[in-house]
N, CA, C and O atoms as CSV, one atom per row, in Angstrom:
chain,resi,resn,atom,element,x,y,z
A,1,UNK,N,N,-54.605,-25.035,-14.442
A,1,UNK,CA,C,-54.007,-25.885,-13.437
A,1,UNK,C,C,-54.921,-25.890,-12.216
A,1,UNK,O,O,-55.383,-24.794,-11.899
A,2,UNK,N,N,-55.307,-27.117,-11.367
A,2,UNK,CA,C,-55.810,-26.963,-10.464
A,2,UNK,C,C,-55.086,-27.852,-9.660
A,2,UNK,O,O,-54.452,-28.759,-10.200
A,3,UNK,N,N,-55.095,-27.646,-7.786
A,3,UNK,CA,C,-54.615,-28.263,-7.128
A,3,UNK,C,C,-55.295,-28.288,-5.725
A,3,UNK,O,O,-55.848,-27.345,-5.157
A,4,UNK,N,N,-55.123,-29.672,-5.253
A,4,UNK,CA,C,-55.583,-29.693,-3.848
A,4,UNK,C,C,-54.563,-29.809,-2.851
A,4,UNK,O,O,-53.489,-30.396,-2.987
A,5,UNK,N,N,-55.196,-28.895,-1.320
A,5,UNK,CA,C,-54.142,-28.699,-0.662
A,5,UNK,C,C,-55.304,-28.417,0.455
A,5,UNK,O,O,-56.502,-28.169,0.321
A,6,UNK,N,N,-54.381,-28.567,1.740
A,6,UNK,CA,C,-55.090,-28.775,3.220
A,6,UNK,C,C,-55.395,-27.607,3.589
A,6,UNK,O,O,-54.911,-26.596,3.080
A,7,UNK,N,N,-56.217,-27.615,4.500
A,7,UNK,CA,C,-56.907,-26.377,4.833
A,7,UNK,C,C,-55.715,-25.790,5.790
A,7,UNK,O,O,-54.901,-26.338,6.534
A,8,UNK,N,N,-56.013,-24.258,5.392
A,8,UNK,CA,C,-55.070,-23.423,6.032
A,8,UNK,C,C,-55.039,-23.327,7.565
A,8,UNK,O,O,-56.000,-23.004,8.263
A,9,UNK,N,N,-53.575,-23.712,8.080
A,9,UNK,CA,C,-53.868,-23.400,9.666
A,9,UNK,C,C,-53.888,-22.392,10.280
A,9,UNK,O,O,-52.971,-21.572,10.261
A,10,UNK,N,N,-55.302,-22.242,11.156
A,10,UNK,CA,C,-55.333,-21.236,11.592
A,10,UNK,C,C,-54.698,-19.587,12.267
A,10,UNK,O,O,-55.119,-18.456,12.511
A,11,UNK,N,N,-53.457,-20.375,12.340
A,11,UNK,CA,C,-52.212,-19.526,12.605
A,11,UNK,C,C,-52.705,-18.133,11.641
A,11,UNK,O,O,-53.098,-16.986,11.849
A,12,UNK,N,N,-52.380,-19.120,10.348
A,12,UNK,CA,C,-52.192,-18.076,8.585
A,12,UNK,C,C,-53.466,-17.304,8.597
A,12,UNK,O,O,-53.485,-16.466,7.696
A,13,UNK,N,N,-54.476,-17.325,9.297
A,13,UNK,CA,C,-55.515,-16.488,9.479
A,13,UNK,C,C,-56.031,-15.029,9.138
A,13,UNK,O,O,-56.263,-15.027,10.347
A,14,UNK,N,N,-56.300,-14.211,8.839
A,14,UNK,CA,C,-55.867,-12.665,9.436
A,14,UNK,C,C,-56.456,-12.689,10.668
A,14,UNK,O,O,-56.522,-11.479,10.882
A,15,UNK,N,N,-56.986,-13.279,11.741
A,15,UNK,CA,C,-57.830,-12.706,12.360
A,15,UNK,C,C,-56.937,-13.563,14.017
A,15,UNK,O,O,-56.895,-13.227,15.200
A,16,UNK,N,N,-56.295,-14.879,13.140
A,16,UNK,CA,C,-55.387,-15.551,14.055
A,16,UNK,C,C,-54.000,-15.138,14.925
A,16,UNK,O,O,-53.022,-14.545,14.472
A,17,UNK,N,N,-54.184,-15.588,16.203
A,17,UNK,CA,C,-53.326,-14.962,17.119
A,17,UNK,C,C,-52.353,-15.641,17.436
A,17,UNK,O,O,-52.802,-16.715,17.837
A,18,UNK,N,N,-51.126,-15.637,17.496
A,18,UNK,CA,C,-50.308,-16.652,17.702
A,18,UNK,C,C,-48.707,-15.885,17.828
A,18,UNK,O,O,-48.756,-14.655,17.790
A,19,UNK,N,N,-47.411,-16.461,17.962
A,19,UNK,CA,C,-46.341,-16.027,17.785
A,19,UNK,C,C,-45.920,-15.974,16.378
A,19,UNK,O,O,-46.054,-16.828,15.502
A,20,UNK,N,N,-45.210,-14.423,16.315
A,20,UNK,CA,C,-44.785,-14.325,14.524
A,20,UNK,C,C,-44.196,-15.648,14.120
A,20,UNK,O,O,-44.737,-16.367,13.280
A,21,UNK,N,N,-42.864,-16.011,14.849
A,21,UNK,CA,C,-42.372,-17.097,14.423
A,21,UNK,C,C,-42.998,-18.323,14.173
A,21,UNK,O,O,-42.534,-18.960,13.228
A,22,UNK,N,N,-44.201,-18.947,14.958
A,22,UNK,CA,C,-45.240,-20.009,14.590
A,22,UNK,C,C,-45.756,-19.149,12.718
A,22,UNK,O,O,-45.675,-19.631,11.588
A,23,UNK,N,N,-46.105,-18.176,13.057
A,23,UNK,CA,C,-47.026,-18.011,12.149
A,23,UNK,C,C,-46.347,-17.505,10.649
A,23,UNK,O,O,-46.926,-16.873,9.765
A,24,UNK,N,N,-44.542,-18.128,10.661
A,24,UNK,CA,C,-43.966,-18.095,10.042
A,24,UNK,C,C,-43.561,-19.636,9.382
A,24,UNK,O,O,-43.695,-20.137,8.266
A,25,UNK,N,N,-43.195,-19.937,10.222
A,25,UNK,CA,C,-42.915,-21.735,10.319
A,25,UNK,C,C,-44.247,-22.464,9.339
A,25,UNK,O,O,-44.194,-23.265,8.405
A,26,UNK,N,N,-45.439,-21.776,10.034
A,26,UNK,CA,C,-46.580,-22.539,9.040
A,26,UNK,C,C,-46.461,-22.026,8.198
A,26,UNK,O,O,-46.516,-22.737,7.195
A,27,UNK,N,N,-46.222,-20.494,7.943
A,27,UNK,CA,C,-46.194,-20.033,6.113
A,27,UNK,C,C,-45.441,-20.681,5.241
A,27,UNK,O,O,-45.869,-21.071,4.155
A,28,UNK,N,N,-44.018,-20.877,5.735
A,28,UNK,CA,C,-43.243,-21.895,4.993
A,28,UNK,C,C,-43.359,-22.840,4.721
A,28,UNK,O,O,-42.615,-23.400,3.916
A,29,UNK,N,N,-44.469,-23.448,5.368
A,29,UNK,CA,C,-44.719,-24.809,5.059
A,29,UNK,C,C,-46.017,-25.190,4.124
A,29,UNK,O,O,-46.265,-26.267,3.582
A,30,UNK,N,N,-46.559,-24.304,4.113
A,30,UNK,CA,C,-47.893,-24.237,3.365
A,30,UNK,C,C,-47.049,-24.053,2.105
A,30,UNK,O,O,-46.667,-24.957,1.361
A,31,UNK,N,N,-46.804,-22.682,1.973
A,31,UNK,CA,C,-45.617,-22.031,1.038
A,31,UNK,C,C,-44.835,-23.900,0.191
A,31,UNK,O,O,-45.161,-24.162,-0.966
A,32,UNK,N,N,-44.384,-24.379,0.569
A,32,UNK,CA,C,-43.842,-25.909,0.099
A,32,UNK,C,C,-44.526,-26.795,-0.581
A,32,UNK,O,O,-44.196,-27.424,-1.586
A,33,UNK,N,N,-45.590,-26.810,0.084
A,33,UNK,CA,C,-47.013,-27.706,0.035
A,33,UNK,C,C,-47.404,-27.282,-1.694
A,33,UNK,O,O,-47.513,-27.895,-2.756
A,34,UNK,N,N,-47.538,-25.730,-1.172
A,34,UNK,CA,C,-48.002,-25.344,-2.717
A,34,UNK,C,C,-47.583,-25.478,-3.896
A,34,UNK,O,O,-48.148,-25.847,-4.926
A,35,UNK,N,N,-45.987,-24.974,-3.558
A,35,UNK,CA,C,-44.823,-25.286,-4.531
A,35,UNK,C,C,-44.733,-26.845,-5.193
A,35,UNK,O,O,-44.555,-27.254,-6.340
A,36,UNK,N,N,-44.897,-27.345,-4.201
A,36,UNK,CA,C,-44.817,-29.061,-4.695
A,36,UNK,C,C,-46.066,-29.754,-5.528
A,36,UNK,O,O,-45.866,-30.578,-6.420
A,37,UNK,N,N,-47.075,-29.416,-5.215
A,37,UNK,CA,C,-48.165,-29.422,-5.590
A,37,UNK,C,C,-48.246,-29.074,-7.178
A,37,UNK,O,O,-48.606,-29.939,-7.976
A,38,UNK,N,N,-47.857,-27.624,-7.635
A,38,UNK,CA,C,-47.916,-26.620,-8.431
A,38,UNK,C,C,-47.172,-27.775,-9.263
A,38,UNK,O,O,-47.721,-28.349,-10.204
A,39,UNK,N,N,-45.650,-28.108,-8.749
A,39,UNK,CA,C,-44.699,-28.827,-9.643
A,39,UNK,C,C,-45.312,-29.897,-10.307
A,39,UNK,O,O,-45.103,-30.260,-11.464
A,40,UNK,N,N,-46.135,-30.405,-9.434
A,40,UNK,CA,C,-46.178,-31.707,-9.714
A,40,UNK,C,C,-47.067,-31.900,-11.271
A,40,UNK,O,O,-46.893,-32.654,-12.228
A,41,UNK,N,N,-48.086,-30.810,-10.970
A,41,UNK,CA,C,-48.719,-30.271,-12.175
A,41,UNK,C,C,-48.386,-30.102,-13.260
A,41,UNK,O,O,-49.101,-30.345,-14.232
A,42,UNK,N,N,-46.885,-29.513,-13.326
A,42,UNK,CA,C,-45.901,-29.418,-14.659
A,42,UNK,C,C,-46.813,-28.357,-15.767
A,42,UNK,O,O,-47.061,-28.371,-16.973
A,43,UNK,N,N,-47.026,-27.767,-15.001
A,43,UNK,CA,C,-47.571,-26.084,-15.638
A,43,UNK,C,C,-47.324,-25.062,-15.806
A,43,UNK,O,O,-48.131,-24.276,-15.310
A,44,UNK,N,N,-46.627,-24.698,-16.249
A,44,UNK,CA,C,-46.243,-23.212,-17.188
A,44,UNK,C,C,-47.332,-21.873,-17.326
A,44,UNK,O,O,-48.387,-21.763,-17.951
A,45,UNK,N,N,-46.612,-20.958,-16.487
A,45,UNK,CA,C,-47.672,-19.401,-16.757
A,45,UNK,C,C,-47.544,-19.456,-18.178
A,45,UNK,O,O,-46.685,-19.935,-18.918
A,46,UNK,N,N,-48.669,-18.814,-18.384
A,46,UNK,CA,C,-49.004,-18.287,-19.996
A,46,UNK,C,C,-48.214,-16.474,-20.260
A,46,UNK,O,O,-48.349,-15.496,-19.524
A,47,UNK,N,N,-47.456,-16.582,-21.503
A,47,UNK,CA,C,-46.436,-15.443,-21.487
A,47,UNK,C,C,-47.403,-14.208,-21.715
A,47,UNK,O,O,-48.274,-14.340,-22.575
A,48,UNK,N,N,-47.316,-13.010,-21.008
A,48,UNK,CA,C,-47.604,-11.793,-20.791
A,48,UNK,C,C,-49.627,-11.778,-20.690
A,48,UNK,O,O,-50.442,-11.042,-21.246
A,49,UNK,N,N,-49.798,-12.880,-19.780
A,49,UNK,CA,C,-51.151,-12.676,-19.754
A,49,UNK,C,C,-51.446,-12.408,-17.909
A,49,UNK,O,O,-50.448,-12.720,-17.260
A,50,UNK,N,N,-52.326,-12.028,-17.269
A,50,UNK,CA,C,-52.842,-11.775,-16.062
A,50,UNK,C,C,-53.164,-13.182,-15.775
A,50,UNK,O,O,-53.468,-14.020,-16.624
A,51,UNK,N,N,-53.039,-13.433,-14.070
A,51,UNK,CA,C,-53.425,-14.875,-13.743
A,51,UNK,C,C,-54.405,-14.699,-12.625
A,51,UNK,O,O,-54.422,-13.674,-11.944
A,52,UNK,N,N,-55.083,-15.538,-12.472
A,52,UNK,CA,C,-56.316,-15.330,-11.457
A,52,UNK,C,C,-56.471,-16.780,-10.411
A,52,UNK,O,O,-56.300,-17.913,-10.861
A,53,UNK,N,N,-56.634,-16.650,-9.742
A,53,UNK,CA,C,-56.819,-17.867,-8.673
A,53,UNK,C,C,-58.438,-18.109,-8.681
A,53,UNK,O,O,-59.083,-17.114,-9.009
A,54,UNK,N,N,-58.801,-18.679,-8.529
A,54,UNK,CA,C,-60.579,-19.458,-8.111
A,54,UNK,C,C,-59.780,-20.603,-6.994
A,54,UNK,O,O,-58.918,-21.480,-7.055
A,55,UNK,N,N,-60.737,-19.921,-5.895
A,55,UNK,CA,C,-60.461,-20.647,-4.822
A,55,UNK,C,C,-61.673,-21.416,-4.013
A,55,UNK,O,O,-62.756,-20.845,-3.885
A,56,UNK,N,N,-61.542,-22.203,-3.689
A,56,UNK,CA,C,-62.359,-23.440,-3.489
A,56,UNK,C,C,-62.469,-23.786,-2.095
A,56,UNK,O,O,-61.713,-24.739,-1.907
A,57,UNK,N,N,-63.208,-23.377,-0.752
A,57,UNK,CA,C,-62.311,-24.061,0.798
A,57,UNK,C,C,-63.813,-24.800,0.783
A,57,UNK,O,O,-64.932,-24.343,0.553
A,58,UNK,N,N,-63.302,-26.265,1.161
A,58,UNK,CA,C,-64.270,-27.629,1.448
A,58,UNK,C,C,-63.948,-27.186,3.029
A,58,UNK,O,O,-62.727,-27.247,3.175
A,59,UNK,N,N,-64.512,-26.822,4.090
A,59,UNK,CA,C,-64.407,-26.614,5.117
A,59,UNK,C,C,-64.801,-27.586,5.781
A,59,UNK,O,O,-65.655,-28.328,5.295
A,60,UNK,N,N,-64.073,-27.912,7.549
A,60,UNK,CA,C,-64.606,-29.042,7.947
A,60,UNK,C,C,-65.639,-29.177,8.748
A,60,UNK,O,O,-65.744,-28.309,9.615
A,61,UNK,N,N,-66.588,-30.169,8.710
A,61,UNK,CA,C,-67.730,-30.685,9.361
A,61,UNK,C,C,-68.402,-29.683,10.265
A,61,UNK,O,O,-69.444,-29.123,9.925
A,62,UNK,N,N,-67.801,-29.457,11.423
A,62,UNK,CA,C,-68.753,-28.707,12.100
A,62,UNK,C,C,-68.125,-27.049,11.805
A,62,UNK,O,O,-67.546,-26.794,10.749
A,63,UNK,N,N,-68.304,-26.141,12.741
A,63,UNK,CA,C,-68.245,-25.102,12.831
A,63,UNK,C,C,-69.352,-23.976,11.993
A,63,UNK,O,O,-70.527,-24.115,11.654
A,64,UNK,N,N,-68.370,-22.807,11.842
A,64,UNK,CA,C,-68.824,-21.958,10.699
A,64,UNK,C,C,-68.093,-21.440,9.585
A,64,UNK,O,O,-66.892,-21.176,9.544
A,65,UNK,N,N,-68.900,-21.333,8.743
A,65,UNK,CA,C,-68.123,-20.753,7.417
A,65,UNK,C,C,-67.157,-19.844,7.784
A,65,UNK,O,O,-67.448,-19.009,8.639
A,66,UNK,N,N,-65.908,-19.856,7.225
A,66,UNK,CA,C,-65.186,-18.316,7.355
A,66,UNK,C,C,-65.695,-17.065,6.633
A,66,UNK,O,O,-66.573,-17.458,5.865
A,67,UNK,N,N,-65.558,-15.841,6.535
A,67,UNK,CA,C,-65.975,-14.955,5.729
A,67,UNK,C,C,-65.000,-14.493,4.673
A,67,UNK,O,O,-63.797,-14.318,4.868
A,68,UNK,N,N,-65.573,-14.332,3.659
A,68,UNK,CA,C,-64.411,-14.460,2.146
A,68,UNK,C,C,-63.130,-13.420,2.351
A,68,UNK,O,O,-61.980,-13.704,2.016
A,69,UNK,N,N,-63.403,-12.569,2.763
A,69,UNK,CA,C,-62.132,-11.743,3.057
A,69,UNK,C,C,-60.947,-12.184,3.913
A,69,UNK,O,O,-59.803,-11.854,3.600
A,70,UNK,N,N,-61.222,-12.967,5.049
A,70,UNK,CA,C,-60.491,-13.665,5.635
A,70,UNK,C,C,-59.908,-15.050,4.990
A,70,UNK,O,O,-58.744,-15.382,5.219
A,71,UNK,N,N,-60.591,-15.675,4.345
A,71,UNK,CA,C,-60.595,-16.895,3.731
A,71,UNK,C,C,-59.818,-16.518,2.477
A,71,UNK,O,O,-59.178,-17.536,2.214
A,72,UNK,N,N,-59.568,-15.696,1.667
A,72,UNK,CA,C,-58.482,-15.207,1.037
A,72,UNK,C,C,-57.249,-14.871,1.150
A,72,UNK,O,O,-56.290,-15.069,0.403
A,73,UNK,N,N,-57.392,-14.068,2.663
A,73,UNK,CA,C,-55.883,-13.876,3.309
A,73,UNK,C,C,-55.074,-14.953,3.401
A,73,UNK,O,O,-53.883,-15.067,3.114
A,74,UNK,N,N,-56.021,-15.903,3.928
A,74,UNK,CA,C,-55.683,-16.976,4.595
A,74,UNK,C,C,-54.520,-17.840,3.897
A,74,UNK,O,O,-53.590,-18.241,4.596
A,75,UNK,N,N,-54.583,-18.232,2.022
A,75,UNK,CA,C,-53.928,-18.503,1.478
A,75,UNK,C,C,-52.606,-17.719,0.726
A,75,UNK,O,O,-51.876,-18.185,-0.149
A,76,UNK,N,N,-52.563,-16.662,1.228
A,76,UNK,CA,C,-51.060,-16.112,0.762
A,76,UNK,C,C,-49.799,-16.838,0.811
A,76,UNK,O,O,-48.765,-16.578,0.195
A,77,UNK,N,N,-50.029,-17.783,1.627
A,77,UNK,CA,C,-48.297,-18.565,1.729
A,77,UNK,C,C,-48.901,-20.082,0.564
A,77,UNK,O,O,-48.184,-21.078,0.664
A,78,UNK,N,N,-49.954,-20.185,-0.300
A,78,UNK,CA,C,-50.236,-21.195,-0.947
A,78,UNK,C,C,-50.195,-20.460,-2.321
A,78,UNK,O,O,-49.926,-21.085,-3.347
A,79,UNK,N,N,-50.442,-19.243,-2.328
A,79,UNK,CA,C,-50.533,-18.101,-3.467
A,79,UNK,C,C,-48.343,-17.998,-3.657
A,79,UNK,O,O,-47.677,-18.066,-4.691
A,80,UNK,N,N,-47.948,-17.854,-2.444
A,80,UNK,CA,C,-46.491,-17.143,-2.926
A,80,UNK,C,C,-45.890,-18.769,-3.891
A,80,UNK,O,O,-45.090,-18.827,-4.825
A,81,UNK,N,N,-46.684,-19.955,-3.174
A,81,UNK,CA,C,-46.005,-21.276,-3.350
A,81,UNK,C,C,-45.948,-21.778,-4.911
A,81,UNK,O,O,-44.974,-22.346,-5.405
A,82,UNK,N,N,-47.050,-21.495,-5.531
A,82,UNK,CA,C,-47.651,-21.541,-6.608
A,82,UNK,C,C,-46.948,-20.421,-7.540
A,82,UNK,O,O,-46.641,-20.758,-8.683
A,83,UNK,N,N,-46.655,-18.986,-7.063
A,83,UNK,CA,C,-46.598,-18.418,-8.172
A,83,UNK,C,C,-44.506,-18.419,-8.193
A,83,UNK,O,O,-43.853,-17.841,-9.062
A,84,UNK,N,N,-43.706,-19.460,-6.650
A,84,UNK,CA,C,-42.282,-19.778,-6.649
A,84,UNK,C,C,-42.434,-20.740,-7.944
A,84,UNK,O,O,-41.669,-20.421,-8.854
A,85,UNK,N,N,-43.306,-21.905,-8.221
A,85,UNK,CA,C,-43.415,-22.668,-9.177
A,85,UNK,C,C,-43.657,-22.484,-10.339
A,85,UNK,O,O,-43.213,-23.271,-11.175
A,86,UNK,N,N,-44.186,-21.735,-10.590
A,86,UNK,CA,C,-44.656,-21.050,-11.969
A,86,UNK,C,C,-43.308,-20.221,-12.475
A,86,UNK,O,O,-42.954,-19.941,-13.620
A,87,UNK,N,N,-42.686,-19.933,-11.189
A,87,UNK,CA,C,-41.421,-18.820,-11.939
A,87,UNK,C,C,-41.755,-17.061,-11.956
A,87,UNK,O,O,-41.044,-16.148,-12.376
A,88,UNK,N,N,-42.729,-17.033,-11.508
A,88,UNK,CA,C,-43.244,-16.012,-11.622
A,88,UNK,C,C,-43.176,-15.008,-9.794
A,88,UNK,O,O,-42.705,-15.323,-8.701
A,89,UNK,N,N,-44.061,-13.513,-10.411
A,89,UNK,CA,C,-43.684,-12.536,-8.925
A,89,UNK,C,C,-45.302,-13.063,-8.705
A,89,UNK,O,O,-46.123,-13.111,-9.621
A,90,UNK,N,N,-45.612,-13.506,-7.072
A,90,UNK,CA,C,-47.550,-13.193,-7.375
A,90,UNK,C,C,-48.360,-11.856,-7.241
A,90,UNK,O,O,-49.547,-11.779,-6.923
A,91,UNK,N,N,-47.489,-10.780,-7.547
A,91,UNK,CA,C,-48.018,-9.740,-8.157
A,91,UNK,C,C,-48.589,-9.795,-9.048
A,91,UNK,O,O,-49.129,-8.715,-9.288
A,92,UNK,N,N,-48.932,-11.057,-10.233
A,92,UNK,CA,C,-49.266,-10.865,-11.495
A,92,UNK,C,C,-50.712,-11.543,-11.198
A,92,UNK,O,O,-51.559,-11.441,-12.085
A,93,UNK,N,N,-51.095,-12.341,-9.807
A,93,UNK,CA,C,-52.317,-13.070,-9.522
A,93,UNK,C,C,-53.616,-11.801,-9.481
A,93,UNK,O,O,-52.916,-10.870,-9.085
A,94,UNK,N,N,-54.345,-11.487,-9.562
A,94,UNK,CA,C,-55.459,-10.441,-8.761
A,94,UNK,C,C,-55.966,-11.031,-7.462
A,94,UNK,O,O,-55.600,-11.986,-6.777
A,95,UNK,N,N,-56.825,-10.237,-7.370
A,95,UNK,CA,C,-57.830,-10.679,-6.311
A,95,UNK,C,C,-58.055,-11.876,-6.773
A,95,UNK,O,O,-58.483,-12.090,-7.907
A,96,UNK,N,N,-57.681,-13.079,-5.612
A,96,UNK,CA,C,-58.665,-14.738,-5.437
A,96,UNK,C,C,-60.450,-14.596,-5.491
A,96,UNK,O,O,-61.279,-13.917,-4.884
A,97,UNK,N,N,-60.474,-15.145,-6.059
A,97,UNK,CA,C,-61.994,-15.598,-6.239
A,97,UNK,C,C,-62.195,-16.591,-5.206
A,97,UNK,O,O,-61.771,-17.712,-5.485
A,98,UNK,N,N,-62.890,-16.398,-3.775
A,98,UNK,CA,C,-63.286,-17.171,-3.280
A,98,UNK,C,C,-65.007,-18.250,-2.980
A,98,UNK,O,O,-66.043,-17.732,-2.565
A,99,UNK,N,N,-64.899,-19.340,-3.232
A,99,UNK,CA,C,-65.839,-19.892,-2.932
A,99,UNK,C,C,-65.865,-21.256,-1.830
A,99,UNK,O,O,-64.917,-21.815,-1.279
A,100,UNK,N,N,-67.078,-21.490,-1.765
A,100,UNK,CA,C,-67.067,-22.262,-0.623
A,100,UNK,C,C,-67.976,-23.195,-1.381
A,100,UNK,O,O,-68.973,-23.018,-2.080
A,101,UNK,N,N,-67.314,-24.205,-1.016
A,101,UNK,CA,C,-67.890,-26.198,-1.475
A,101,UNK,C,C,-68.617,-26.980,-0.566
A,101,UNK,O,O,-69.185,-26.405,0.363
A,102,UNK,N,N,-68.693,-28.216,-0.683
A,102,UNK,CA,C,-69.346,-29.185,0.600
A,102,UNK,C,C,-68.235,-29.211,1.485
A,102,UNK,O,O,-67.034,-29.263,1.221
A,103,UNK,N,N,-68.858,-29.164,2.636
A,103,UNK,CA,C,-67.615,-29.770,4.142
A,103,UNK,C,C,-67.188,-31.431,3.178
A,103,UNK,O,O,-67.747,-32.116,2.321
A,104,UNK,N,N,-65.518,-31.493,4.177
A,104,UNK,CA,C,-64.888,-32.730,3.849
A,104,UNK,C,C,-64.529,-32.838,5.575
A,104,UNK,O,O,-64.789,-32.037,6.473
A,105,UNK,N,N,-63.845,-34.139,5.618
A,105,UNK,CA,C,-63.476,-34.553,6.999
A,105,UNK,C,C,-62.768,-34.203,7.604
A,105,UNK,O,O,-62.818,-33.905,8.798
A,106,UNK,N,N,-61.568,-34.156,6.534
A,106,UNK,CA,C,-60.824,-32.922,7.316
A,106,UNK,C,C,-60.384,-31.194,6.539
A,106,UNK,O,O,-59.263,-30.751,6.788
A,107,UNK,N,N,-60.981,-30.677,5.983
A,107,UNK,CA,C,-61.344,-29.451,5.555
A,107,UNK,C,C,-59.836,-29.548,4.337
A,107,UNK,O,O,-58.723,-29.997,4.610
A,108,UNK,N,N,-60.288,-28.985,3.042
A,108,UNK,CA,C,-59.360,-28.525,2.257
A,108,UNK,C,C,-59.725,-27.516,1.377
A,108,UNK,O,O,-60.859,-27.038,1.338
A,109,UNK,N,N,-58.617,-27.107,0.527
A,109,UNK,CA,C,-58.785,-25.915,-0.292
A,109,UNK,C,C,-58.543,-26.855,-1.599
A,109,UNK,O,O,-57.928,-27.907,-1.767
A,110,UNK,N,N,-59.183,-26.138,-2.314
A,110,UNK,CA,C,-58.735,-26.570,-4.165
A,110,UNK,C,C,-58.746,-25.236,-4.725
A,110,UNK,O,O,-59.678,-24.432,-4.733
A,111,UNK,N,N,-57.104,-25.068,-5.382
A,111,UNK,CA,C,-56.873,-23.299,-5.973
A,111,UNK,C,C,-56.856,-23.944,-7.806
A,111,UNK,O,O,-56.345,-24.969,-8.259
A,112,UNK,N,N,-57.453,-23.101,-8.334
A,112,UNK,CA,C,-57.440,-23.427,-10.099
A,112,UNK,C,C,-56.447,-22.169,-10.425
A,112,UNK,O,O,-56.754,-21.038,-10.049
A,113,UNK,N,N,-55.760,-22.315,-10.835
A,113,UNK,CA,C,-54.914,-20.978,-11.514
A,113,UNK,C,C,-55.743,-20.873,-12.917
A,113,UNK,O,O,-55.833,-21.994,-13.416
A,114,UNK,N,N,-56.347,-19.908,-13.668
A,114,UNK,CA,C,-56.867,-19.700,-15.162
A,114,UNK,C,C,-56.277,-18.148,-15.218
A,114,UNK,O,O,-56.019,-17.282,-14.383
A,115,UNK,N,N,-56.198,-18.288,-16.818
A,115,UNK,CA,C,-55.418,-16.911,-17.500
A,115,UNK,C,C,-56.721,-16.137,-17.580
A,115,UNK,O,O,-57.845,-16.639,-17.550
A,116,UNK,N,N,-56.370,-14.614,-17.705
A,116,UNK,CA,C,-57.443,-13.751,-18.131
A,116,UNK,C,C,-57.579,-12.699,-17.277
A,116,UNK,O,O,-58.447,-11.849,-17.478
């Protein structure tokens, strides 16, 4: 399964400063994004196998790259969204595989869920 989804707001950061409650409000909403996304896919976990994320951030135009450790955190409320859709705990995800793509205009992520 793969899916595209907007770049994480900075809030969801680890490194981002903000009020818990903002930085709740956006989790839930990312958290939705994902879920809906995931659905729309009409994809089914594979029974008693490990799932892995490959993660993808098209970052936007200017700035700088994030650094992969942060850029992983970053999607936990797109990770919980995905694995509400699947039916599943995302305890069963590992470590995200992060990579970095061409800049887009306005910055996005593409997450592949694969078994293994």
């Amino acid at each position: 399964m793969k899916i595209e989804l907007p770049f994480p707001a900075k809030i969801l950061w680890p490194n981002g400063r903000g009020h818990h409650m903002r930085k709740h409000k956006a989790a839930k909403t990312h958290k939705g994004w994902a879920r809906a996304a995931a659905l729309a896919e009409r994809a089914s976990a594979p029974e008693g196998q490990s799932l892995h994320l490959v993660v993808t951030f098209h970052c936007k135009p200017s700035g700088p790259l994030p650094d992969k450790d942060n850029a992983g955190g970053s999607i936990k409320a797109y990770q919980d969204g995905i694995a509400w859709a699947l039916g599943i705990d995302d305890r069963h995800f590992g470590q995200p595989v992060v990579l970095f793509g061409d800049r887009c205009q306005y910055g996005k992520v593409v997450i592949e869920v694969v078994a293994g």
